[in-house]
GUDO-55842 format. One record per residue (C-alpha): x, y, z; residue in one letter. Coordinates in Angstrom, 1 decimal. Layout:
BEGIN
       c1       c2       c3   aa
        X        Y        Z    A
...
***
This chain:
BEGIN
       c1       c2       c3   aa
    -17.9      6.8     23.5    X
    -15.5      9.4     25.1    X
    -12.2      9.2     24.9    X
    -10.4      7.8     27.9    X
     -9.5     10.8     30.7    X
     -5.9     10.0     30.9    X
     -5.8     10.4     26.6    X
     -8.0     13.1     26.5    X
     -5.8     15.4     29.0    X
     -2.9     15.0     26.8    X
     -4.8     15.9     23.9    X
     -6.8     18.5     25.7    X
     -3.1     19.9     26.5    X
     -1.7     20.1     23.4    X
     -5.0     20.9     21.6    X
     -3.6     24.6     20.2    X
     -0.7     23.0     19.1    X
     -1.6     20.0     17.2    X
     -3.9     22.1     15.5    X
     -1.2     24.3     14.0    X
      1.2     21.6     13.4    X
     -0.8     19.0     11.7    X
     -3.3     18.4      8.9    X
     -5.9     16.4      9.3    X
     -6.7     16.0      5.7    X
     -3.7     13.7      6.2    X
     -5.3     11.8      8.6    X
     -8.2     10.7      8.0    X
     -8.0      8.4      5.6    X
     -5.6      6.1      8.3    X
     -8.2      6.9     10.7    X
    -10.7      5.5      8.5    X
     -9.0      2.4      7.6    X
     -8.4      1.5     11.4    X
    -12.5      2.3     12.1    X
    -11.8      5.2     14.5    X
    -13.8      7.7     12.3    X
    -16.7      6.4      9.9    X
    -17.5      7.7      6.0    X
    -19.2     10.7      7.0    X
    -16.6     11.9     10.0    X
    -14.1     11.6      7.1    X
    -16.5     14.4      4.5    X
    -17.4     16.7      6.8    X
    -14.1     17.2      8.0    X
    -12.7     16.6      4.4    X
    -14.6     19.8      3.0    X
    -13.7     22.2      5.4    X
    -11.7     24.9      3.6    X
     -9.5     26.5      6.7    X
     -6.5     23.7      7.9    X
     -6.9     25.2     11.2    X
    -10.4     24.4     11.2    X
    -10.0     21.5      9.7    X
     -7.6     20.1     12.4    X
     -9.9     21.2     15.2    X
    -13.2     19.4     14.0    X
    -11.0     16.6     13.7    X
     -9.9     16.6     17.4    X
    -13.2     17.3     18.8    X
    -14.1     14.3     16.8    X
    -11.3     11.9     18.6    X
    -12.5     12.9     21.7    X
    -15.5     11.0     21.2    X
    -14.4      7.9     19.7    X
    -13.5      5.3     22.4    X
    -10.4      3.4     23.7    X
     -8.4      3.0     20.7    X
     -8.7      6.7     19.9    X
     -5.2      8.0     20.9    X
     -3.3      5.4     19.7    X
     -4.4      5.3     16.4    X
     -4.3      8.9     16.0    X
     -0.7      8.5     17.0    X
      0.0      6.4     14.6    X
     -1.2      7.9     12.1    X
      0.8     10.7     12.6    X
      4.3      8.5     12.7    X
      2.6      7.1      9.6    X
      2.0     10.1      7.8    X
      5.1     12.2      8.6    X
      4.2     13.7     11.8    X
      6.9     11.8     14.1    X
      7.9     14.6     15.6    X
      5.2     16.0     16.7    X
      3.6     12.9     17.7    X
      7.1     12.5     20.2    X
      6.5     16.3     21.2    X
      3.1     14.8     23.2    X
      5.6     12.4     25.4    X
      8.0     14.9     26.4    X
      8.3     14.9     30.3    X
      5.6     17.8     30.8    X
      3.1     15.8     29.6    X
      4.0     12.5     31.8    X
      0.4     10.9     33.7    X
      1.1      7.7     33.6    X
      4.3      5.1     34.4    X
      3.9      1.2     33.5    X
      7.5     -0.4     35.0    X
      6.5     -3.4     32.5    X
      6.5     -1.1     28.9    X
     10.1     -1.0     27.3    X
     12.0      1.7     27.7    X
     13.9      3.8     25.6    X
     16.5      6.6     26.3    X
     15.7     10.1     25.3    X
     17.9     12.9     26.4    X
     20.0     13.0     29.6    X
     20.2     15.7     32.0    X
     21.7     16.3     35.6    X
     20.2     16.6     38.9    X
     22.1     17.5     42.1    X
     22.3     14.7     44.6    X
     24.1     14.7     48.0    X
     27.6     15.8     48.4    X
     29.1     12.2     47.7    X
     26.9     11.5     44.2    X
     25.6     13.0     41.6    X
     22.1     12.0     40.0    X
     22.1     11.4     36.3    X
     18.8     11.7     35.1    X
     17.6     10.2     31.4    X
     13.9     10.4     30.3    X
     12.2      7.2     28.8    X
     10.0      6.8     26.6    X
      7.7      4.0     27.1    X
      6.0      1.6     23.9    X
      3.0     -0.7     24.5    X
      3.5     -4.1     23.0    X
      1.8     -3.1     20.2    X
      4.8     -0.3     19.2    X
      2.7      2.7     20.3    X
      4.8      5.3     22.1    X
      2.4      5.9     25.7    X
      4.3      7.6     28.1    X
      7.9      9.1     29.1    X
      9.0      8.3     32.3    X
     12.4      9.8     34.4    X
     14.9      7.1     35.6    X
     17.5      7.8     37.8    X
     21.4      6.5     38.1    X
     23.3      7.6     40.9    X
     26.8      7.9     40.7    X
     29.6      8.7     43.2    X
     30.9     12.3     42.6    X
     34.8     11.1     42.1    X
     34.2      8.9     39.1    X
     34.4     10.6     35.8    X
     30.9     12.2     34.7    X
     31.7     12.1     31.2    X
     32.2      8.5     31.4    X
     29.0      8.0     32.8    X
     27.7     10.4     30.2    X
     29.3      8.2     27.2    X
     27.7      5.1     29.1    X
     24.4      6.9     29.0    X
     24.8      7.9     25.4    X
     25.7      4.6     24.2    X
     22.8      2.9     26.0    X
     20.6      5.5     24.3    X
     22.1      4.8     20.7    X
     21.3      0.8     21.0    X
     18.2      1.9     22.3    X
     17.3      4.2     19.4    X
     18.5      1.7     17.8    X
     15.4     -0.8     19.1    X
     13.2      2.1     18.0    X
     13.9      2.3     14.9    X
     13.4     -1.6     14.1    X
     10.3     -1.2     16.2    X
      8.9      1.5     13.8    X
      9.8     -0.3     11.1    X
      8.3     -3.2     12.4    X
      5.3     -1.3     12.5    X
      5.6      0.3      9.2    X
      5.5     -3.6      8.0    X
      2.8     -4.2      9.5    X
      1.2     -1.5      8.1    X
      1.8     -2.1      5.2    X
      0.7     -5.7      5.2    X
     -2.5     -4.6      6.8    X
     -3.2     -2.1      3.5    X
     -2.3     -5.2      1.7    X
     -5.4     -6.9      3.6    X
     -7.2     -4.7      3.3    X
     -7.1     -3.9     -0.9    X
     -7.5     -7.6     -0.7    X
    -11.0     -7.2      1.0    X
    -11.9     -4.6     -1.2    X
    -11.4     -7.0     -4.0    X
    -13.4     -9.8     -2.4    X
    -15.9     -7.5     -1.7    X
    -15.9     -6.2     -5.3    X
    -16.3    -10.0     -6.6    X
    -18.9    -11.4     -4.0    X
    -21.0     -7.7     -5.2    X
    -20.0     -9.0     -8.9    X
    -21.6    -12.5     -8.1    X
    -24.4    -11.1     -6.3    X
    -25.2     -8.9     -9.2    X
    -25.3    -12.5    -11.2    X
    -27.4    -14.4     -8.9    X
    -30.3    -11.5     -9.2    X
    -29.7    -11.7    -13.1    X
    -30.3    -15.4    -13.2    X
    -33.0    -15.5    -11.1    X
    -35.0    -12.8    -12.6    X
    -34.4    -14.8    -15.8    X
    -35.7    -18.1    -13.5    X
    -38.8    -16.2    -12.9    X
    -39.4    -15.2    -16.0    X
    -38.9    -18.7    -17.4    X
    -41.4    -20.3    -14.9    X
    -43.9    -17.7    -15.6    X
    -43.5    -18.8    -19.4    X
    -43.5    -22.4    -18.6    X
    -47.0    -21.4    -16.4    X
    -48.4    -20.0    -19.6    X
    -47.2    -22.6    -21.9    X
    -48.9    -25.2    -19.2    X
    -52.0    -23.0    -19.2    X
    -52.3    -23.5    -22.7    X
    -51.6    -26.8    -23.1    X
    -54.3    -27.5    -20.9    X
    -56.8    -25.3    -23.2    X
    -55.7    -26.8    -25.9    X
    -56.4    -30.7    -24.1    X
    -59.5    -29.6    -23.3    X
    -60.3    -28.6    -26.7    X
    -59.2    -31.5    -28.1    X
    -61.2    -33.8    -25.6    X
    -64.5    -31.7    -26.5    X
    -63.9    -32.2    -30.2    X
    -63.0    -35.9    -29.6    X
    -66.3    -36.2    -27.7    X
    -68.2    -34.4    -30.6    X
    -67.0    -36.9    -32.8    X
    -67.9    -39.5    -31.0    X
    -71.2    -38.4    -30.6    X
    -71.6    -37.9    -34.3    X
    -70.5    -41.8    -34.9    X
    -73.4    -43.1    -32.7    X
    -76.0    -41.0    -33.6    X
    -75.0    -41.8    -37.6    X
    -75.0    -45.6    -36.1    X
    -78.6    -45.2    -34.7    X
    -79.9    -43.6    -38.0    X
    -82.2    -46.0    -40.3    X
    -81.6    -46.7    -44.0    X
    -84.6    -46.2    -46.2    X
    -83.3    -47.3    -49.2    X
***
């Protein structure tokens, strides 16, 4: 499944420089774990010499894997040390989509000239899905009549964007627990999985050895019977033998 367009331009975009400023070998294994790219995606890109290379078979690859694509390859870049690239993709240049509903977060301020009674202070955002996932920067606007103080309204700006780095921050550690407590989940279900092949491997064992004990109690049956019939014949023989010894006259 492709890739969504609005993802894939970004990634298109930016394609020369995420594959010099990653490694993918760092990846996949995050990848892997949240079902983007299967067992063999994660060898065939895994034994490819070149990092270059490397990084380009595995962004062809994302191109082709669905929805959830982009987000989790950003994550796995904030996840693996790659923040700063992964914010690189969100800087205003890059901007395709604005959602008024995401929460916001300042990034750098800048000026813009307005009419001769204001000035426009301009301050990028950077826009999170619910789920933490940076998506988007967007440019908000504050006008502010020319006679008040610009570097007050430049310490306002800067202290809104310190509280709001601040809300980063717990948001990506937020994420980094959860993270965390999904690997936890997940060694867990490699352990279940370990113990259900464990009792699997059991159940065959015993039932081989059922088989094998009804096929010896079939035999044993088998010749119990032979060994009734046997008995009845010579039972009957004897029998016969009394009668006929019965019937015989006594000359004497």
């Amino acid at each position: 499944m492709p890739m969504p367009k609005k993802d894939s331009e970004i990634l298109t975009r930016n394609f020369t420089y995420l594959e010099n400023n990653i490694d993918a070998s760092h990846l996949l294994t995050f990848l892997f774990q949240r079902f983007i790219i299967n067992d063999e995606d994660m060898t065939r890109i895994g034994k490819i010499v070149n990092r270059t290379a490397r990084n380009t078979e595995l962004l062809q690859t994302l191109l082709h894997r669905g929805d959830r694509a982009w987000s989790a390859f950003i994550a796995a870049m904030r996840d693996r040390g790659y923040t700063e690239v992964a914010n690189d993709l969100f800087l205003p240049n890059n901007v395709n989509v604005s959602n008024p509903n995401l929460v916001p977060s300042v990034v750098s301020p800048r000026l813009d000239g307005g009419s001769e009674n204001e000035l426009t202070l301009a301050v990028y955002q950077q826009s999170y899905r619910e789920s933490g996932e940076a998506s988007a920067y967007t440019l908000r606007s504050v006008r502010t009549p020319a006679n008040v103080d610009l570097q007050e309204q430049i310490n306002i700006v800067s202290d809104e964007n310190e509280q709001l780095k601040v809300t980063i921050e717990e948001k990506d550690q937020a994420i980094a627990e959860k993270d965390q407590t999904i690997a936890e989940k997940d060694d867990t279900i490699i352990k279940l999985n370990q113990e259900i092949c464990s009792l699997n491997d059991k159940i065959e064992r015993l039932q081989t050895e059922e088989n094998k004990n009804t096929q010896k109690i079939t035999e044993l049956r088998k010749e119990v019977a032979t060994l009734q019939d046997e008995v009845n014949k010579r039972l009957l023989k004897l029998e016969k033998g009394k009668s006929q010894a019965t019937q015989t006259p006594n000359f004497q």
